[in-house]
C-alpha positions in Angstrom: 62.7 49.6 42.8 62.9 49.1 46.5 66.9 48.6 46.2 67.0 51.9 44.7 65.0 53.7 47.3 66.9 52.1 50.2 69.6 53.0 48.2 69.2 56.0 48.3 68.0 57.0 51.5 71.2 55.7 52.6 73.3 57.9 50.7 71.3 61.0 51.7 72.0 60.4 55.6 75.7 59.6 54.8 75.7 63.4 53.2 73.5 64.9 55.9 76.6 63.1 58.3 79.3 64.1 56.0 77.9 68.0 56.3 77.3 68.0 59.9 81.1 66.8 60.6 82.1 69.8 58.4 80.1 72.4 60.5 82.0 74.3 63.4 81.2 73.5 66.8 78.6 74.9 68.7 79.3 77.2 71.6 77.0 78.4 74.4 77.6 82.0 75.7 77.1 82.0 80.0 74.3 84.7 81.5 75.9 88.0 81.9 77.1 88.7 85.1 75.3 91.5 86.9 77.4 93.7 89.6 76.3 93.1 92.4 75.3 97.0 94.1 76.5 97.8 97.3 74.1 98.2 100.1 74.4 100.3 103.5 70.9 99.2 105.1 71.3 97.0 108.1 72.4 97.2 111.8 75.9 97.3 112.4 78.6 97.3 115.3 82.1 98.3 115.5 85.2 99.6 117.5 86.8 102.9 116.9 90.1 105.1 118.0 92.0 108.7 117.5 93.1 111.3 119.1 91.6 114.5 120.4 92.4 118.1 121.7 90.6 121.5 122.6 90.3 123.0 125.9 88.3 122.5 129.5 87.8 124.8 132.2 88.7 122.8 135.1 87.8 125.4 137.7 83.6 125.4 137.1 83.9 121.8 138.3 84.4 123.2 142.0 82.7 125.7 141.8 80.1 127.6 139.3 81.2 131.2 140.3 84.8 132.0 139.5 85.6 133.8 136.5 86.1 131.5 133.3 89.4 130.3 132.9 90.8 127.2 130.5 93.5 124.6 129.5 94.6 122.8 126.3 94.2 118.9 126.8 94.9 116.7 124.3 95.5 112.7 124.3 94.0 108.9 122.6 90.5 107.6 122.7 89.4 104.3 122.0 85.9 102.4 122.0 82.6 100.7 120.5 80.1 102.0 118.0 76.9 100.8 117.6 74.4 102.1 114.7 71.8 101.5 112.0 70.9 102.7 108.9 68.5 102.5 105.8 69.3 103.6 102.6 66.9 104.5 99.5 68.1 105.4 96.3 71.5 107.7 96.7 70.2 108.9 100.4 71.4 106.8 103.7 69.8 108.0 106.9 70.7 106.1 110.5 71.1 106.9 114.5 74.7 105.7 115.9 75.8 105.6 119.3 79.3 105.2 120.9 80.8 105.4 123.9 85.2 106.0 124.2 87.6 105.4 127.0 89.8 108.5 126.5 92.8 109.9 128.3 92.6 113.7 126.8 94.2 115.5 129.5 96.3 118.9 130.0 97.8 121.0 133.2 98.4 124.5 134.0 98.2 127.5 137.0 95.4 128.9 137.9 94.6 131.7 140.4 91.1 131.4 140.6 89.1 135.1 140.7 85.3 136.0 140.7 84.1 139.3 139.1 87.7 139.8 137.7 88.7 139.4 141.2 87.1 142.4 142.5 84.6 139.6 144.8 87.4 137.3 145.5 91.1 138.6 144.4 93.9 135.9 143.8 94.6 134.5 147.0 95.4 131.1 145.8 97.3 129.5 143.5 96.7 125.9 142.3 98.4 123.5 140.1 95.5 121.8 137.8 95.4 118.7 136.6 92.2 118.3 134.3 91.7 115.7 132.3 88.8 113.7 129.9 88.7 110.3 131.0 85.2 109.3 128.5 83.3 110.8 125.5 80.2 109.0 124.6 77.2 110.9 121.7 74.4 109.5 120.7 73.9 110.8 116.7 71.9 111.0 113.1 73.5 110.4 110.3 72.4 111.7 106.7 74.6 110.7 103.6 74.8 110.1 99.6 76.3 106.7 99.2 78.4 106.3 95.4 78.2 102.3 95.6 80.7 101.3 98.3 81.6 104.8 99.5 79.3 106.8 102.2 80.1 110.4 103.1 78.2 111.7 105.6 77.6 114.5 108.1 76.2 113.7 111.9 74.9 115.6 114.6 73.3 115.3 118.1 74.1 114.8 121.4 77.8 114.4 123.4 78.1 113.1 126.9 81.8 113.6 128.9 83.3 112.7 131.5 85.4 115.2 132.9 87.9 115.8 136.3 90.3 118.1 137.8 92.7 117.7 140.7 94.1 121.1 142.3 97.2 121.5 144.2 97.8 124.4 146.4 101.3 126.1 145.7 101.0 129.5 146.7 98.6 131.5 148.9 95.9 130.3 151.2 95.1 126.5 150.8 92.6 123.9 149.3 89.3 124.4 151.4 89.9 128.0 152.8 86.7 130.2 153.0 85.2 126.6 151.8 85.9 127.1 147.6 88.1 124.5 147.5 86.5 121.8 149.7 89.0 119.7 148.6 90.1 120.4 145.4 88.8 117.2 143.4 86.2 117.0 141.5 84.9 115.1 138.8 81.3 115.0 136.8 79.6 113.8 133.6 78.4 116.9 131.3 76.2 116.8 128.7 77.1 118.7 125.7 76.5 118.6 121.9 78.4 117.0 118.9 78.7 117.2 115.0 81.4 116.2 112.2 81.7 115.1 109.1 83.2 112.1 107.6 83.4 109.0 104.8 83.1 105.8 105.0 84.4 102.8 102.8 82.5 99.6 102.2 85.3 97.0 101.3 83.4 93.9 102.0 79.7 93.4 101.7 79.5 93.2 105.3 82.7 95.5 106.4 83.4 98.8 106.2 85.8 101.5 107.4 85.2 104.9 108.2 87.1 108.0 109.1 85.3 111.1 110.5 85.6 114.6 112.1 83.4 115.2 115.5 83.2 118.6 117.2 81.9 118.5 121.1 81.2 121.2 123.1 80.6 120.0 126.8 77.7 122.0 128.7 79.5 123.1 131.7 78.1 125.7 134.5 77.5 129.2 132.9 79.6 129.6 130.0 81.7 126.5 129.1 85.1 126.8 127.4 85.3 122.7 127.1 85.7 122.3 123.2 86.9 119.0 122.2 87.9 118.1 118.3 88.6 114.7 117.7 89.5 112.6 114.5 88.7 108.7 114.8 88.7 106.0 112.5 86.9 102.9 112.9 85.6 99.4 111.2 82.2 98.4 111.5 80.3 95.0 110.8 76.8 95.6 109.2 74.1 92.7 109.7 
């Protein structure tokens, strides 16, 4: 009886064996893979360079009481940005700041008048030079961010530096009846700036932007100093 029962057993775990070599083999599935979601939060730092063009009015930088006269200037700007942001949900909201070497210049003839020259007719005749050496602003930023992509409009305050250099070339000269004490000048003018633009997160730490600013410089009595610039940039958020 024992035989049999050993027997037995025997043949009952060479079936179970035979069985188990028939099955397939097993096969484990990985986790799922979640997409990792793009965040703009963080503080971030970055260079930036275009082009801009409007006009200045060279002439209220000698003086605040001739009539308002302007030129086109136009030329390259390049510099650093610095920023930070938060975003919650869709909504990104952050202060930047930057500051641009520029050379956005522009010439022309002036005869300088006051009270459409019935105070001070056009004695003089001067060959102008102006020319935008710096733009700096100091901004909010409000966007909707679609995963890696930001598009965002901006506002708040501009800051240029602006010159002129005058040449007599007709009439009485530089520093007659002391208007033209001698016909240089150059200042920093406050001013205000806004724009538009979209920026592109193509690393989690990188991005690039390209944006649309608007500055009007705050110049003595009625400014004509308008400058539009276009300016891409790259930026590394922390």
């Amino acid at each position: 009886m024992k035989k049999i029962i050993i027997g037995a057993a025997f043949a009952a775990i060479g079936s179970a064996s035979a069985f188990a070599a028939d099955l397939p083999p097993q096969t484990y599935k990985s986790a799922p893979v979640v997409a990792q979601v793009y965040n703009w939060t963080g503080f971030y730092v970055g260079v930036n360079g275009g082009y801009g063009w409007g006009t200045q009015d060279p002439l209220t930088l000698f003086s605040n009481r001739f009539d308002r006269s302007s030129f086109n200037i136009s030329g390259g700007m390049f510099g650093g940005t610095i920023g930070a942001q938060i975003q919650q949900g869709y909504v990104v909201l952050g202060i930047e700041g930057d500051l641009d070497w520029a050379n956005i210049k522009g010439n022309g003839i002036s005869t300088p008048t006051i009270g459409g020259g019935l105070l001070f007719p056009a004695g003089i005749a001067l060959n102008i030079a102006a020319n935008t050496s710096a733009v700096g602003t100091a901004r909010i930023r409000a966007g909707v961010a679609v995963n890696n992509w930001l598009f965002y409009a901006t506002g708040g305050a501009a800051f240029v530096k602006e010159s002129a250099n005058g040449t007599s070339i007709g009439g009485v000269a530089c520093g007659t009846l002391g208007l033209f004490p001698n016909c240089a000048a150059s200042s920093w003018r406050p001013g205000l700036a806004a724009g538009l633009g979209a920026e592109w997160g193509f690393a989690q730490n990188w991005s690039a932007k390209l944006e649309y600013l608007y500055i009007d410089a705050l110049g003595s009595g009625v400014s004509t100093d308008h400058i539009n610039t276009i300016r891409a940039g790259i930026n590394y958020r922390f």
